[in-house]
Biotite code that builds the C-alpha atoms (Angstrom):
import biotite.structure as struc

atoms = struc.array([
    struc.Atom([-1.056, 3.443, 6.001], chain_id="A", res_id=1, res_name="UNK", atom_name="CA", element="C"),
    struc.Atom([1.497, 5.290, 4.285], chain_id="A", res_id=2, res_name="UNK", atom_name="CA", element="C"),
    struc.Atom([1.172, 7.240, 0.460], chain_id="A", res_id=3, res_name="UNK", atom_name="CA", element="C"),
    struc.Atom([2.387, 5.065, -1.602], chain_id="A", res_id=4, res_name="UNK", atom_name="CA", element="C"),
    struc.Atom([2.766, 4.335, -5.741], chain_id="A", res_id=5, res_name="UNK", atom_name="CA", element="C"),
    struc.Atom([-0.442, 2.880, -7.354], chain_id="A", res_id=6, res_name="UNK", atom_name="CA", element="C"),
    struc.Atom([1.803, 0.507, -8.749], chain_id="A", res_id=7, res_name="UNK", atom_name="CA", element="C"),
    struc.Atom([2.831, -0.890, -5.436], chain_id="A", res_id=8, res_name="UNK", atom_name="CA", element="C"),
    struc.Atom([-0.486, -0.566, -3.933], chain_id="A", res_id=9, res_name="UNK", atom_name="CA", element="C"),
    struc.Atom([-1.742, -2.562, -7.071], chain_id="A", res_id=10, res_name="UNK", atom_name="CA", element="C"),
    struc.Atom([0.945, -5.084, -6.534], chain_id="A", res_id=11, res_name="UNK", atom_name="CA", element="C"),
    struc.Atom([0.318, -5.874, -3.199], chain_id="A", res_id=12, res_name="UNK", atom_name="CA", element="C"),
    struc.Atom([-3.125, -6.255, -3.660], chain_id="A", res_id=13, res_name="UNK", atom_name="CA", element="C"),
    struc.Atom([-2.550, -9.365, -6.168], chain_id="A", res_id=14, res_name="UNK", atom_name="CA", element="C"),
    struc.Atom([-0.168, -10.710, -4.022], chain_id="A", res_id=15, res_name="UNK", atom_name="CA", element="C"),
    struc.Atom([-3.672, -11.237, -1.419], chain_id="A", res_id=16, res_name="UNK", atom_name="CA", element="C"),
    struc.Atom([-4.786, -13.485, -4.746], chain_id="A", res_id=17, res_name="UNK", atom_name="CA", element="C"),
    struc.Atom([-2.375, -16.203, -2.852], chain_id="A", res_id=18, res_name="UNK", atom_name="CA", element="C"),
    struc.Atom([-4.210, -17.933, 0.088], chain_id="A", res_id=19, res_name="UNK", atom_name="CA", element="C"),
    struc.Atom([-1.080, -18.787, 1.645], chain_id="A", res_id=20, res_name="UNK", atom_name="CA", element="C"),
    struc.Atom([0.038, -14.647, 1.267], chain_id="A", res_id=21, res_name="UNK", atom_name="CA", element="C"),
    struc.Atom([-2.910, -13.605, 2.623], chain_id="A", res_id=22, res_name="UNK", atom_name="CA", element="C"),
    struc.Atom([-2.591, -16.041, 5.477], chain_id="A", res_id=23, res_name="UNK", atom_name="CA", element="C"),
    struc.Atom([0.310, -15.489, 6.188], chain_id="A", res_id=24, res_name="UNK", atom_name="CA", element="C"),
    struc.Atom([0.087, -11.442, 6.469], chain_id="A", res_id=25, res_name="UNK", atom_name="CA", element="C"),
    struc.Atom([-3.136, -11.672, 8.648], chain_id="A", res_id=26, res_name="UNK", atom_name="CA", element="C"),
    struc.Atom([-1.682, -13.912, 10.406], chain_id="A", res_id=27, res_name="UNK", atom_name="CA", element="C"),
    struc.Atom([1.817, -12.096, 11.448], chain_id="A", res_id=28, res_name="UNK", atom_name="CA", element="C"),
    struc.Atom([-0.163, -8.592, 11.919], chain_id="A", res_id=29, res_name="UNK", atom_name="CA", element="C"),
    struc.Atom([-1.770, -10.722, 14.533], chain_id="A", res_id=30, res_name="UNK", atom_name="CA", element="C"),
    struc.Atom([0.930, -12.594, 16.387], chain_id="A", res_id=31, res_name="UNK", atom_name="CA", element="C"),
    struc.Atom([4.068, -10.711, 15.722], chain_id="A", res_id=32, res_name="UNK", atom_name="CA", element="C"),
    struc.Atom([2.760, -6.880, 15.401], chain_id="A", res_id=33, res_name="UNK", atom_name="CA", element="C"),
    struc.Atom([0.410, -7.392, 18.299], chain_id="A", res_id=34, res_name="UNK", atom_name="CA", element="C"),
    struc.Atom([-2.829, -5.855, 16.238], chain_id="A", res_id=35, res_name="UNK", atom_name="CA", element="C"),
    struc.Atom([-5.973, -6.906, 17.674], chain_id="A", res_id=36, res_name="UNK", atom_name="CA", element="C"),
    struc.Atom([-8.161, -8.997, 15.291], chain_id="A", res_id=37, res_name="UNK", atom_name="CA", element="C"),
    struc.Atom([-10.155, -6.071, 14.153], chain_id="A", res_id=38, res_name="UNK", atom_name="CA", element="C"),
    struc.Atom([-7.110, -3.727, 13.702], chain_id="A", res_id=39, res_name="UNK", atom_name="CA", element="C"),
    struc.Atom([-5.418, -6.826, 11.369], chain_id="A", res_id=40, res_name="UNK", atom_name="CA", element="C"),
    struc.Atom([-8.560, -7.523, 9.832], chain_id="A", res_id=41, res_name="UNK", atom_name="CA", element="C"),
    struc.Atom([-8.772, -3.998, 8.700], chain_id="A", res_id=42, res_name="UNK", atom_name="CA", element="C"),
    struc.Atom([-5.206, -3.210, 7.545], chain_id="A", res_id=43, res_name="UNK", atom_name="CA", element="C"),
    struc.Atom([-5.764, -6.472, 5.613], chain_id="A", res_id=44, res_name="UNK", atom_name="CA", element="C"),
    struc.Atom([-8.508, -5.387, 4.064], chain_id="A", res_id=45, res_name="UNK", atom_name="CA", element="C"),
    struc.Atom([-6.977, -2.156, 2.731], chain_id="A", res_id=46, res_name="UNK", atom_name="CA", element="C"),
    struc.Atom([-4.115, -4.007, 1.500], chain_id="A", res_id=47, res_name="UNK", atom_name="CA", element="C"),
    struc.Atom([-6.288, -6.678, -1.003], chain_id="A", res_id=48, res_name="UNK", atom_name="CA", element="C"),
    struc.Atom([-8.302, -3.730, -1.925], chain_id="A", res_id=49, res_name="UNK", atom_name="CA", element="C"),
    struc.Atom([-12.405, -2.914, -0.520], chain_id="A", res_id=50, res_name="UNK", atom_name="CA", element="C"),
    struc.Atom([-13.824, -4.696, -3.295], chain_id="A", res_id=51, res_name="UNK", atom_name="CA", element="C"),
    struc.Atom([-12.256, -7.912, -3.648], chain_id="A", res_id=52, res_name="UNK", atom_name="CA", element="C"),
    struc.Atom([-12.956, -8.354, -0.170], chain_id="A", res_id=53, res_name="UNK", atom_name="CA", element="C"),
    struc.Atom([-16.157, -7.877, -0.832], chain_id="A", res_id=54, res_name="UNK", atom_name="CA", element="C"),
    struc.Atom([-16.663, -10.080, -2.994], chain_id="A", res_id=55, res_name="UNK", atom_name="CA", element="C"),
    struc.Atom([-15.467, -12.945, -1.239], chain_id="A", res_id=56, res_name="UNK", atom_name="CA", element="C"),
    struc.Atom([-17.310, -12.341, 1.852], chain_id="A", res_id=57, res_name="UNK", atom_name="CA", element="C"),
    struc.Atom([-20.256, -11.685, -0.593], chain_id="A", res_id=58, res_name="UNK", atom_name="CA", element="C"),
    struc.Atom([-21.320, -8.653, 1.338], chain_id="A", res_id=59, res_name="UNK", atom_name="CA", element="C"),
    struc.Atom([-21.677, -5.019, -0.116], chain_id="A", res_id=60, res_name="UNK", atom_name="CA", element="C"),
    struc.Atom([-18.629, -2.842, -0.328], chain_id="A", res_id=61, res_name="UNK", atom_name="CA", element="C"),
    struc.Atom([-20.310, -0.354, 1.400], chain_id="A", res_id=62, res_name="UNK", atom_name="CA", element="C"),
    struc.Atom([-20.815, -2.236, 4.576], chain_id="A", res_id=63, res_name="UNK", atom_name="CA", element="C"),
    struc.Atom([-16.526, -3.079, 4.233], chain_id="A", res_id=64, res_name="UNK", atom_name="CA", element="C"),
    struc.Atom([-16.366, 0.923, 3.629], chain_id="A", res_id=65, res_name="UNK", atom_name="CA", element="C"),
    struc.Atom([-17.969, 1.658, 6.387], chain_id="A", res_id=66, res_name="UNK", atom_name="CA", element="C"),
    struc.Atom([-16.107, -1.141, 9.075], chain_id="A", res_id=67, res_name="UNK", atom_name="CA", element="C"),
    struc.Atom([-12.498, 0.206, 7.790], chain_id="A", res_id=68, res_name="UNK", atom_name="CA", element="C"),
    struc.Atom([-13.396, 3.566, 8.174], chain_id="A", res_id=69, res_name="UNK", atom_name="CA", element="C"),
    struc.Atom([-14.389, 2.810, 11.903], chain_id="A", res_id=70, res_name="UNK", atom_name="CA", element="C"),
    struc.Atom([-18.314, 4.198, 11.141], chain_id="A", res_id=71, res_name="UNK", atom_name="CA", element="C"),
    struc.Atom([-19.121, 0.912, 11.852], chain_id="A", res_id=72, res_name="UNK", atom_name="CA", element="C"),
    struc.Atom([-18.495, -2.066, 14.532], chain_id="A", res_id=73, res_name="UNK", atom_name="CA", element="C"),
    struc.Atom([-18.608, -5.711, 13.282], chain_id="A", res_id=74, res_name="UNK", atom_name="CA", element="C"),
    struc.Atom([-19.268, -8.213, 15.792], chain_id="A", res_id=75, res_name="UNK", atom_name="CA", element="C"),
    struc.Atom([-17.006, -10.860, 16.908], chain_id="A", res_id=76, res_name="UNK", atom_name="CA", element="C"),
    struc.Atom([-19.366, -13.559, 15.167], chain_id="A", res_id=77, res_name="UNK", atom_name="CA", element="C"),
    struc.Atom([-18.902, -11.449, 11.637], chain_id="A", res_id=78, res_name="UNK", atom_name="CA", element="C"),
    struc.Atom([-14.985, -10.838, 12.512], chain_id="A", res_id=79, res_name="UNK", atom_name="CA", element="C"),
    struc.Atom([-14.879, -14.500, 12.316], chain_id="A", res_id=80, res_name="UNK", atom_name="CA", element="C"),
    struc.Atom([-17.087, -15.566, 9.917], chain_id="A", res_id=81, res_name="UNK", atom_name="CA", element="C"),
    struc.Atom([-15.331, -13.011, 7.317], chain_id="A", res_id=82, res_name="UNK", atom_name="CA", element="C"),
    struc.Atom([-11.630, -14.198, 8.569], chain_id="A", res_id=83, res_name="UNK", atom_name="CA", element="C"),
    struc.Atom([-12.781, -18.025, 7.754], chain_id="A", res_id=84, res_name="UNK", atom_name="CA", element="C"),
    struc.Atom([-14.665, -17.417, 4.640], chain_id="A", res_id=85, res_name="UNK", atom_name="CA", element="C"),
    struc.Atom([-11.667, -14.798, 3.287], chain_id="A", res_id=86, res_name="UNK", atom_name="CA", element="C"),
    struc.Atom([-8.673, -16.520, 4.701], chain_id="A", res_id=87, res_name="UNK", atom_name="CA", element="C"),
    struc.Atom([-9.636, -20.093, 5.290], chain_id="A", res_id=88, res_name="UNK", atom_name="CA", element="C"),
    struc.Atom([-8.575, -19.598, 9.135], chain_id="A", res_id=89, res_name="UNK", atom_name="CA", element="C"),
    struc.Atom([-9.587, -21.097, 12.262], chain_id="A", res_id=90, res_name="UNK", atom_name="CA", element="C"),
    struc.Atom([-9.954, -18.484, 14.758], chain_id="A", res_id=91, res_name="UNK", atom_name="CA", element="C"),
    struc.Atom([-9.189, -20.031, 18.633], chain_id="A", res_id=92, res_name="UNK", atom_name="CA", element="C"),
    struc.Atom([-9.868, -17.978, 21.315], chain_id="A", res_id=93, res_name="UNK", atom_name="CA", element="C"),
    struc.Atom([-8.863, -18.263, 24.963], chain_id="A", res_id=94, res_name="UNK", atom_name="CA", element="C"),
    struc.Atom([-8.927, -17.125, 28.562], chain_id="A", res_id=95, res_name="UNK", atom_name="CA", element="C"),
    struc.Atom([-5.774, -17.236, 30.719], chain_id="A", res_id=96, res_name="UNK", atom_name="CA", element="C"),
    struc.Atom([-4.320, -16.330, 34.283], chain_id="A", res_id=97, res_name="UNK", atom_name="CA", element="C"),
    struc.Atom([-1.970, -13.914, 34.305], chain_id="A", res_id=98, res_name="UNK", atom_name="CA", element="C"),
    struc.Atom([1.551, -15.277, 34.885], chain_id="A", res_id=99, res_name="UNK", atom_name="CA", element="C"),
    struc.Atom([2.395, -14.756, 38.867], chain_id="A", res_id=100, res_name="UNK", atom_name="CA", element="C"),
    struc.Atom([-1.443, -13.875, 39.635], chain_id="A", res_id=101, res_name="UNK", atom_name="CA", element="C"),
    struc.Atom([-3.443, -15.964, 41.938], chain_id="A", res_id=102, res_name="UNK", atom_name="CA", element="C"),
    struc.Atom([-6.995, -16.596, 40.927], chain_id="A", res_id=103, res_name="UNK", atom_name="CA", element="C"),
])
């Protein structure tokens, strides 16, 4: 993420205060930037700021530290669990043939 002002960063961070923000930029970083779930997860979690995630997963800042900072893998059961309990989202997953590939 680029340097930016504190002022902005600070900003930006309240903005994540709105459910429907917060949704909504998870949500586009996913479907419209092409980030995977953890990549989205992550550069969400830098915007609203380490510790106010945190706290509303209830889990220790450290442990959020340590999963942005890629010294440590969350699983796909804690991906979710954190998405729903942070974002209030459903996640759906699904397997699909290729388009013009025979199975």
């Amino acid at each position: 993420m680029a340097n930016r002002h504190k002022d902005f960063n600070e900003l930006v961070a309240r903005e994540f205060e709105d459910i429907g923000f917060a949704q909504a930029y998870i949500t586009n970083l996913i479907n419209n930037e092409g980030l995977s779930l953890e990549d989205a997860l992550i550069e969400s979690i830098k915007s609203m700021g380490l510790q106010a995630f945190a706290e509303k997963a209830e889990i220790s800042i450290s442990y959020v530290s340590d999963f942005v900072n890629k010294r440590r893998k969350w699983s796909t059961d804690n991906l979710v669990k954190y998405i729903e309990q942070v974002f209030n989202l459903k996640i759906k997953m699904s397997v699909e043939i290729k388009s013009g590939e025979v199975a």
